[in-house]
ZAMARGU-4260 file (C-alpha; in steps of 0.2 Angstrom, whole numbers, plus 5000, padded with zeros to 4 digits):
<rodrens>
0) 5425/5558/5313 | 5438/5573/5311 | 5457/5573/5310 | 5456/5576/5330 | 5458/5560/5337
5) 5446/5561/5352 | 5445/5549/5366 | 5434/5549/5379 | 5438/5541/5395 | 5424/5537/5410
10) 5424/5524/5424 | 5415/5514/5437 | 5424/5513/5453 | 5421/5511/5469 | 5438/5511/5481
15) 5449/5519/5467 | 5453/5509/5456 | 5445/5509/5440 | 5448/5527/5442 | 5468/5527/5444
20) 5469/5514/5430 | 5457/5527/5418 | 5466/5542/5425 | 5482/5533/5417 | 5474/5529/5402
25) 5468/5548/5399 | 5485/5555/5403 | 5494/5544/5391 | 5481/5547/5375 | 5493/5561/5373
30) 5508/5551/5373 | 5501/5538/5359 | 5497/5555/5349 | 5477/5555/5352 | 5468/5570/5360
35) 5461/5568/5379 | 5443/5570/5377 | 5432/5568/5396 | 5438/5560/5410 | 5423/5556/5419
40) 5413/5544/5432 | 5401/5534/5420 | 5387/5544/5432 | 5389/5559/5423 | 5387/5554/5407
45) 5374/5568/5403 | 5391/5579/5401 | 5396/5568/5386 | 5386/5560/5370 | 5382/5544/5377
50) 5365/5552/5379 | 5362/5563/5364 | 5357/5548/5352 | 5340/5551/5355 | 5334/5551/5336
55) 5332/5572/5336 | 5348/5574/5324 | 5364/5568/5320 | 5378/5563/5333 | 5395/5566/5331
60) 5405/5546/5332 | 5415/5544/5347 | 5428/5533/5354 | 5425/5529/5374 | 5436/5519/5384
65) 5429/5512/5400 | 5435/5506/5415 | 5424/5499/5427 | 5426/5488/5443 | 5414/5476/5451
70) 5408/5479/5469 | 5401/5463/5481 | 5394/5451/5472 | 5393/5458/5458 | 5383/5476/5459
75) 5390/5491/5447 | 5402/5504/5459 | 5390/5518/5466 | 5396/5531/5454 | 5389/5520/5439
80) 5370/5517/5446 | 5363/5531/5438 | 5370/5527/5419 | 5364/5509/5421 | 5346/5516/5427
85) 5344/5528/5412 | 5348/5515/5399 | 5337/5505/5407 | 5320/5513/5401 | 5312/5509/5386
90) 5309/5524/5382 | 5327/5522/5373 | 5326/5517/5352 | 5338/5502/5349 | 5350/5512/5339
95) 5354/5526/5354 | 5373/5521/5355 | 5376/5518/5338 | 5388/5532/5338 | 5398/5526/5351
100) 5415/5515/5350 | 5422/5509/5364 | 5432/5497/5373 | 5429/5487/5390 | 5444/5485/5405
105) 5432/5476/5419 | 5442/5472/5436 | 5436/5459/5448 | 5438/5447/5459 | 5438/5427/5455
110) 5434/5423/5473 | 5416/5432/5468 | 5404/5419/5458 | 5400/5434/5448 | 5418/5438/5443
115) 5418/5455/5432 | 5402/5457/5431 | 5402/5477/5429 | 5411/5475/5412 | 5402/5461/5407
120) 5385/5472/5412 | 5391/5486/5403 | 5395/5479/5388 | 5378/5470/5387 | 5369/5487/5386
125) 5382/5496/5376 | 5378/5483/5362 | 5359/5481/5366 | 5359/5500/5358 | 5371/5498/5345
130) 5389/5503/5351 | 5402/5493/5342 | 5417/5486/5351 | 5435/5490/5345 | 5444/5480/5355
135) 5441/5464/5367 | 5437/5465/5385 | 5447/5465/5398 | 5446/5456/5414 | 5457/5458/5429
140) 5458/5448/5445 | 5463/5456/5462 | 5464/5439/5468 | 5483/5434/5457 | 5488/5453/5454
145) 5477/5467/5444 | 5493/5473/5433 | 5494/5456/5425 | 5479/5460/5412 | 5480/5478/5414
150) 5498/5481/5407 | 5496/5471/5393 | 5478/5476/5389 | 5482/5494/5390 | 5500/5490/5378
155) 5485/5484/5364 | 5475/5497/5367 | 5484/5509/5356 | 5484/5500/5342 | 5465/5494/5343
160) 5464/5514/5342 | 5475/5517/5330 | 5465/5505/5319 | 5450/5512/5323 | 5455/5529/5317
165) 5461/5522/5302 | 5480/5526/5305 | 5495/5517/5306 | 5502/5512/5325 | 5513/5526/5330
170) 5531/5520/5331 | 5537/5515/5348 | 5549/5528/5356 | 5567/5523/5354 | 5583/5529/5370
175) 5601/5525/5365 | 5609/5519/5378 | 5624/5522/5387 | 5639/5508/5386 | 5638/5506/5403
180) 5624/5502/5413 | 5618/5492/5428 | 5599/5490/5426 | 5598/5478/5438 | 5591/5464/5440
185) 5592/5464/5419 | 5603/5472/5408 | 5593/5483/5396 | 5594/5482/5378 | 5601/5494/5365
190) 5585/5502/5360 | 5568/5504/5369 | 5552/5501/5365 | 5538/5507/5370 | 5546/5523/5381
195) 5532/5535/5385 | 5534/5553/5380 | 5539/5567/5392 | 5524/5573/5402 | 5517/5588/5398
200) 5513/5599/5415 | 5495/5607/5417 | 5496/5614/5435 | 5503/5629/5442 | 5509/5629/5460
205) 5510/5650/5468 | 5518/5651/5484 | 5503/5660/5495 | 5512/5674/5504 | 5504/5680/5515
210) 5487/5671/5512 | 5477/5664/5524 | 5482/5644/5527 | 5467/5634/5524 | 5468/5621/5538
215) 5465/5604/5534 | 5455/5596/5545 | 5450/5581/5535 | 5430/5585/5537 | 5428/5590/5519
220) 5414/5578/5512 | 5417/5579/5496 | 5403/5568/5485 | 5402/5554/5495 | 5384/5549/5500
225) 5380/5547/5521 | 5394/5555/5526 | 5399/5560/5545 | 5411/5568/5554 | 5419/5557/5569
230) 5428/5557/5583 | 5436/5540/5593 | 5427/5537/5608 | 5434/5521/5612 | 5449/5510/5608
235) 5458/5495/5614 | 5471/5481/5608 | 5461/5462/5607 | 5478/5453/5603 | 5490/5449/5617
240) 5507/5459/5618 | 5514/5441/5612 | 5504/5440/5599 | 5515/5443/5582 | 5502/5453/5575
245) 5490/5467/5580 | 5473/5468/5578 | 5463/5484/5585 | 5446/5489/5590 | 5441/5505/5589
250) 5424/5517/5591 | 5421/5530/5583 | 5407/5542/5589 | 5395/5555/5578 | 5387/5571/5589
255) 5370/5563/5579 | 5361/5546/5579 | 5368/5538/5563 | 5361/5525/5551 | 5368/5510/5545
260) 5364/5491/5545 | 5375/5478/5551 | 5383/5472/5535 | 5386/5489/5528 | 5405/5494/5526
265) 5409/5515/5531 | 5424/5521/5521 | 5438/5532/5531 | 5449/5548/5524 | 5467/5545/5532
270) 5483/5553/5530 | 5500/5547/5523 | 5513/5543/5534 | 5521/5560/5544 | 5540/5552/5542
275) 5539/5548/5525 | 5528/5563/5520 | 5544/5574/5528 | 5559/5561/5520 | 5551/5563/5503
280) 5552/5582/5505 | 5571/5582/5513 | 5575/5573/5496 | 5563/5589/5487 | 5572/5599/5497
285) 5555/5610/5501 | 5549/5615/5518 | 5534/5608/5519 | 5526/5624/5530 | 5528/5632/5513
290) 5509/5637/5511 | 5505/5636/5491 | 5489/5637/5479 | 5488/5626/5465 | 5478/5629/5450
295) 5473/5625/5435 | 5474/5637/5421 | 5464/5652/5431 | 5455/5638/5442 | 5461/5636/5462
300) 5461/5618/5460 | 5468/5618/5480 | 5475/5629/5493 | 5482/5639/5501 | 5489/5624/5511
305) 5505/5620/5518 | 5515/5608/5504 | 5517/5596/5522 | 5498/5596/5522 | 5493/5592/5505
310) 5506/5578/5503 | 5498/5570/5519 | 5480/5570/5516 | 5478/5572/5494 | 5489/5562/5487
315) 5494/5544/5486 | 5513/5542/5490 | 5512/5522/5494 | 5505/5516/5479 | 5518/5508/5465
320) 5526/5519/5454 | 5517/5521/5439 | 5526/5521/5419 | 5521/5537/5418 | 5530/5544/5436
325) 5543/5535/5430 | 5546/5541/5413 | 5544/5558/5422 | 5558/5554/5435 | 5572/5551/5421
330) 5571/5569/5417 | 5574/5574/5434 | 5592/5563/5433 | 5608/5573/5432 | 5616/5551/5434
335) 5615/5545/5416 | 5613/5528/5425 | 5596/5532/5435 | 5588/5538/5421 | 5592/5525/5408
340) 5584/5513/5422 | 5570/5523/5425 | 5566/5522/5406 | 5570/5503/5407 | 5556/5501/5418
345) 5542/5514/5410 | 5546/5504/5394 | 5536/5491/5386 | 5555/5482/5384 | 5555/5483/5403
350) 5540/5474/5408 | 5547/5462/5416 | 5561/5474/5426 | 5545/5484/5430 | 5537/5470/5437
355) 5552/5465/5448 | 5558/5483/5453 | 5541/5491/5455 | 5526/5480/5456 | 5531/5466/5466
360) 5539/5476/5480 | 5527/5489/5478 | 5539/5502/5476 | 5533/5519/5479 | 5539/5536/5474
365) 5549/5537/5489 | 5558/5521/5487 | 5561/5524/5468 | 5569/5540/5475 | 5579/5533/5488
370) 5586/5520/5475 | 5592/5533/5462 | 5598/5546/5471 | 5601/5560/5456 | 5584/5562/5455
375) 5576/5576/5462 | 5559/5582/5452 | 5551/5599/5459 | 5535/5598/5469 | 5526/5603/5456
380) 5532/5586/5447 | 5524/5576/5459 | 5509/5586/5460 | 5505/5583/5444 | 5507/5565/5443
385) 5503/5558/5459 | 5485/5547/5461 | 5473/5554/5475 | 5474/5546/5489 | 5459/5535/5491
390) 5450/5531/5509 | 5449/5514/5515 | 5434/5503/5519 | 5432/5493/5537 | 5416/5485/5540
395) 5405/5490/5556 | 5408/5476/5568 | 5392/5485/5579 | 5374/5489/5576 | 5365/5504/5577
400) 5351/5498/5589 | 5366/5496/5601 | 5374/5511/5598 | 5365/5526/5590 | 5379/5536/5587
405) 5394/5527/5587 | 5399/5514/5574 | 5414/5501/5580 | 5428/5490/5569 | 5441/5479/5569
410) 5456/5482/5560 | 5473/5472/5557 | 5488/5482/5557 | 5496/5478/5541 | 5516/5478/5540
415) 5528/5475/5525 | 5546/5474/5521 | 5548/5484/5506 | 5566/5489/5503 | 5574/5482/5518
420) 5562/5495/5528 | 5546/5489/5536 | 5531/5499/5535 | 5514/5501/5543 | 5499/5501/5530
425) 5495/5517/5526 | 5478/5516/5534 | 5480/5502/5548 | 5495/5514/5555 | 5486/5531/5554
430) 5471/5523/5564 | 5483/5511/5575 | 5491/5530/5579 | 5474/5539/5583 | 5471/5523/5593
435) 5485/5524/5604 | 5481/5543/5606 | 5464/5540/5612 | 5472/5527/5625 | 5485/5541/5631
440) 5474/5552/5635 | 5481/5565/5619 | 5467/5573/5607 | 5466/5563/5591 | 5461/5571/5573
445) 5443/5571/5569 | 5440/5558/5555 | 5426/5558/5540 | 5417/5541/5536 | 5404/5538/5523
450) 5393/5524/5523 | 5392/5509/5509 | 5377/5498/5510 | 5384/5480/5512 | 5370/5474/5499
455) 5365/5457/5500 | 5379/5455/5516 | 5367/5458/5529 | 5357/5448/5542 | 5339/5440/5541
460) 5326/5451/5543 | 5314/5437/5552 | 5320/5429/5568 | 5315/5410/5561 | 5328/5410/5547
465) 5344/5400/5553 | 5360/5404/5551 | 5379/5400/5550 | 5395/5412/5550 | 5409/5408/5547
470) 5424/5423/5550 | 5442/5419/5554 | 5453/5434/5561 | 5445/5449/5558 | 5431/5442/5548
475) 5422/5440/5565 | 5419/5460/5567 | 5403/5462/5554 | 5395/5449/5565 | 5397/5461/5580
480) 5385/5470/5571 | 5373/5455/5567 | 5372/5448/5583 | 5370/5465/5591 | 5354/5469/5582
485) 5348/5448/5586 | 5351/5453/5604 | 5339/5469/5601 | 5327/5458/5590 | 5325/5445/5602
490) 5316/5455/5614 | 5304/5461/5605 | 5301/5445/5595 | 5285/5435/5599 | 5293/5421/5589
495) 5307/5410/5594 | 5320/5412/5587 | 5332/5401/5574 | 5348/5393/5579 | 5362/5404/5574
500) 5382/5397/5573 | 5397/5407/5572 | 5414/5398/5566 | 5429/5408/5570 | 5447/5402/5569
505) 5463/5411/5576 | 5480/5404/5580 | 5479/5403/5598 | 5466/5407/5611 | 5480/5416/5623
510) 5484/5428/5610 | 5472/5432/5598 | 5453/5424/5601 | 5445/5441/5594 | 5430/5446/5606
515) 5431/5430/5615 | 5422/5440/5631 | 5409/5447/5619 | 5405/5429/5609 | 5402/5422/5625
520) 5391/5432/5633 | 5379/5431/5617 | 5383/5413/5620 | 5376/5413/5639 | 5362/5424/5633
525) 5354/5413/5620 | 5358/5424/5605 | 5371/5413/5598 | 5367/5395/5596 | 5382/5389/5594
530) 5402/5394/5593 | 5417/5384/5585 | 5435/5390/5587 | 5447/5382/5576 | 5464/5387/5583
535) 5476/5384/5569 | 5492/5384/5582 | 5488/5375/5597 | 5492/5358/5591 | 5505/5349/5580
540) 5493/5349/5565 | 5484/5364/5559 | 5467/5367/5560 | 5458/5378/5553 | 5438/5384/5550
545) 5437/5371/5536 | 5442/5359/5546 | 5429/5360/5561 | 5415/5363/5546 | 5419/5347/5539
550) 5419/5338/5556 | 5402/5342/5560 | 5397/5341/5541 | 5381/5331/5548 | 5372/5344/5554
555) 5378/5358/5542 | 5372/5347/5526 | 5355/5343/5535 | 5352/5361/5539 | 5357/5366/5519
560) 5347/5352/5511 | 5331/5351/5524 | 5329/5371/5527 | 5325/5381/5510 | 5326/5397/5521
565) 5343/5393/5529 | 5360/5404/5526 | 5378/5405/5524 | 5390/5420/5527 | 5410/5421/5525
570) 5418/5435/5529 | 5435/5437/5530 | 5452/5436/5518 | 5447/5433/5500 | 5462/5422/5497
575) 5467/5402/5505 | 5452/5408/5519 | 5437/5406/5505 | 5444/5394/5494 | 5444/5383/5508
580) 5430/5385/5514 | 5418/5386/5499 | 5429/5368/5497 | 5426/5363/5514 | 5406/5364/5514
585) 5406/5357/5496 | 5415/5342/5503 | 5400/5342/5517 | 5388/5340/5503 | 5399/5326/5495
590) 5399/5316/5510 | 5384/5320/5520 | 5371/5323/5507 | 5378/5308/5493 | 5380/5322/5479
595) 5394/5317/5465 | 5408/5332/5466 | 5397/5339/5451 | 5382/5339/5461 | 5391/5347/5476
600) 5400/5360/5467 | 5382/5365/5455 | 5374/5366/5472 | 5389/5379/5480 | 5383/5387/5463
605) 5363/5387/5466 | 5367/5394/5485 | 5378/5408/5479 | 5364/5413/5465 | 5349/5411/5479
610) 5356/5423/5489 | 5357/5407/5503 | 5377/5407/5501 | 5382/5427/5503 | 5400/5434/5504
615) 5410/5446/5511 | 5428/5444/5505 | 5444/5456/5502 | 5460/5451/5496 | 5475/5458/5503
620) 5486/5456/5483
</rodrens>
């Protein structure tokens, strides 16, 4: 095994993730004193030894820590379908990973019947060839809050290491503190544990003089599959101007006929916020037309690009702070008190402060700077520690047979308060600003989307198969797309075709019925059976998609119970939305169908696992 330490790091992930939370874990071997091995997709596991133990000599033992997130219903991430594929041939002998150690971090989502499933898949093969497991598996739930498995899994995971290699924990990092400090909302104690050690700085930044600018035009492709460049071809507001929120559609056009299936989800490459992108660099005091080449070692990892530039479209300045930035920042203090609160918060001590101050408020790096003004790290700082800023996923709310090379969605503009400042999501406001654009008449920034099958999330492929949809909000905008393609279907079809209902709820019809003009004119056309509006503020009592299922429970049971071929689809907010409504049609099959709430809830189960219950859920946590 060596004196070395070694650690490899690999993940599964498919909006980001998994591969922040290993990116973290491999930056921070170093701090726990154990040397950075690979820090890799699980896709590429051919440049590491999880596939050298193929009996032709001996292996070196190696510790792996993986991080893997669990996509739909279950499926791996995309960048972890070729690992599963080569261990699943026979050709392997059963002792092909008996020099691996590892350990498992799954993330997941309760609201999914197959909650964590990557990790759980991973693990099974891992052991079916001999790999032994050093420390239990993690499992995190998007739906109450990722961090509160991740921070205390990742806390054990040093020591589960240090065990492994045989060594003693290495003693926590101990900060006198001043006499005088206001951590708020907690005083900090004397000593604290569990600080992590300065970071160490890899890349160099050169100011470019003279060197031709690379002009980001956000068409770079990168290694995503099915990828286009876009332009927006149409847009338009489908709430009212009364309407306390705002939801927009939007079109976005290709030069070539695309291909996608209604279902399927296209991710979208957007840029940080201009205003804060310009306020973080006042506090760096750069200019951010600086044009500048960073590298790694010899290696031009990016550039030349102006500083404004790479801030806006690489790297995530929303996201939370992390311990790490953190510990990093309280070395850029000249105020004793910002930096003694800083290591408060990247302490293990300071959980619960770094809970509060960071977590819970989602305090990014701009608001950590703005609340301790001593600090002001170099660009280079940030450079370094910032995550990539990930794209964002919006399902097609059009089918192709409708439109050959324009793909359409929906989107809600998300706002917060965070610091007594409200903010646009990083996404919703980029795209709300291109949409606007469009209207105006102004030349909007091409965009790049890339294509993500929506799996089992997809309609019928035979016209006789009956169906119910149930989409509140902007769950309604992927069955666009499925009654698009019925509409084209029907045509052709020398069969007639099954009854299909859509159950949509909204808070009032006046202000935000979402494609109420479309729905009906699939309506008057035949191709929708039947539409149900549940608006939850039109009346005294709220009323909601549940609601109207339950009401006409009769016929929904009958047509679960009597037709074997027969499906449900949710779409929509994977919080109170699915809960209640997975609740609302088990209550159906109490009531309508004489099952015992056992019976009903086994049934929910058999649905799910037939493929005859299918969802399409995201949590907004």
């Amino acid at each position: 095994m060596g004196n070395e330490k070694l650690v490899d790091v690999m993940y599964g992930s498919e909006t980001g993730n998994a591969e922040a939370i290993a990116r973290r874990i491999h930056a921070e071997l170093g701090d726990h004193g154990f040397a950075a091995g690979c820090i890799l997709p699980l896709d590429s596991y051919e440049q590491t030894s999880l596939c050298h133990g193929d009996g032709k000599g001996p292996v070196e033992s190696r510790l792996f820590v993986f991080v893997i997130s669990t996509y739909g219903d279950g499926d791996a991430p995309l960048n972890s379908n070729r690992f599963f594929k080569y261990l699943r041939k026979k050709s392997h002998p059963v002792d092909a990973l008996q020099h691996v150690s590892y350990a498992v971090l799954g993330l997941g989502d309760t609201n999914y019947t197959n909650f964590c499933n990557g990790s759980k898949r991973l693990e099974r093969v891992l052991k079916k060839y001999g790999a032994r497991n050093v420390y239990h598996r993690g499992e995190a739930d998007d739906e109450i809050g990722l961090h509160l498995v991740v921070e205390p899994w990742i806390d054990g995971l040093w020591d589960a290491i240090n065990k492994y290699f045989g060594a003693e924990a290495i003693p926590p990092a101990l900060h006198a503190q001043p006499e005088k400090l206001d951590a708020s909302p907690a005083k900090a104690p004397t000593q604290l544990n569990g600080v992590p050690r300065p970071a160490e700085f890899k890349l160099r930044i050169e100011e470019s003089v003279g060197a031709v600018e690379k002009t980001w035009t956000n068409t770079e492709k990168g290694e995503f599959q099915d990828t286009f460049t876009g332009r927006v071809c149409g847009a338009r507001l489908l709430t009212s101007t009364s309407c306390d929120k705002r939801v927009w559609h939007m079109e976005v056009e290709s030069d070539n006929n695309l291909s996608y299936q209604p279902g399927d989800a296209f991710s979208i490459r957007v840029r940080n916020n201009v205003e804060e992108v310009d306020e973080l660099l006042a506090i760096l005091k750069v200019d951010g037309n600086k044009v500048i080449s960073i590298y790694d070692g010899e290696n031009l990892v990016n550039g030349p690009e102006k500083v404004k530039d790479i801030l806006g479209w690489r790297y995530d300045i929303r996201s939370p702070a992390s311990k790490k930035l953190l510990r990093a920042l309280a070395d850029s203090c000249t105020d004793p008190a910002d930096e003694q609160r800083l290591l408060l918060w990247s302490s293990r001590t300071g959980r619960k402060e770094y809970e509060a101050n960071i977590l819970k408020p989602s305090a990014s790096i701009l608001d950590v700077l703005l609340g301790n003004p001593s600090c002001v790290p170099s660009v280079n700082f940030l450079l370094e520690l910032l995550p990539a800023l990930q794209p964002r996923f919006y399902s097609a709310a059009s089918a192709v047979e409708y439109t050959p090379r324009a793909v359409h969605f929906a989107f809600s503009v998300v706002e917060a308060e965070v610091a007594g400042r409200v903010r646009r999501g990083v996404a919703t406001g980029y795209l709300e600003d291109l949409c606007r654009k469009f209207i105006d008449g102004e030349r909007a920034p091409n965009l790049v989307l890339s294509r993500r099958s929506g799996g089992k999330f997809k309609p019928p492929a035979e016209m006789d198969v009956p169906y119910i949809m149930i989409g509140p909000g902007t769950g309604v905008a992927p069955f666009l797309g499925f009654l698009q393609q019925r509409s084209v279907l029907c045509v052709d079809s020398k069969n007639p075709a099954a009854d299909v209902s859509l159950y949509f709820g909204c808070r009032r019809r006046d202000t935000d019925h979402l494609y109420e003009e479309e729905l009906e004119r699939f309506i008057e056309g035949g191709i929708l059976s039947y539409l149900s509006v549940a608006c939850s503020r039109e009346q005294e009592h709220k009323v909601y998609v549940q609601d109207k299922i339950q009401a006409e429970g009769q016929q929904i049971c009958k047509l679960l119970l009597e037709n074997e071929k027969s499906r449900v689809y949710i779409c929509g907010d994977g919080g109170e939305m699915v809960r209640g409504v997975v609740n609302g049609l088990t209550t159906v099959l109490q009531n309508h169908g004489g099952m015992s709430t056992e019976d009903a809830k086994l049934k929910m189960i058999a649905l799910e696992r037939s493929d005859r219950l299918i969802k399409d859920v995201w949590y907004w946590g």
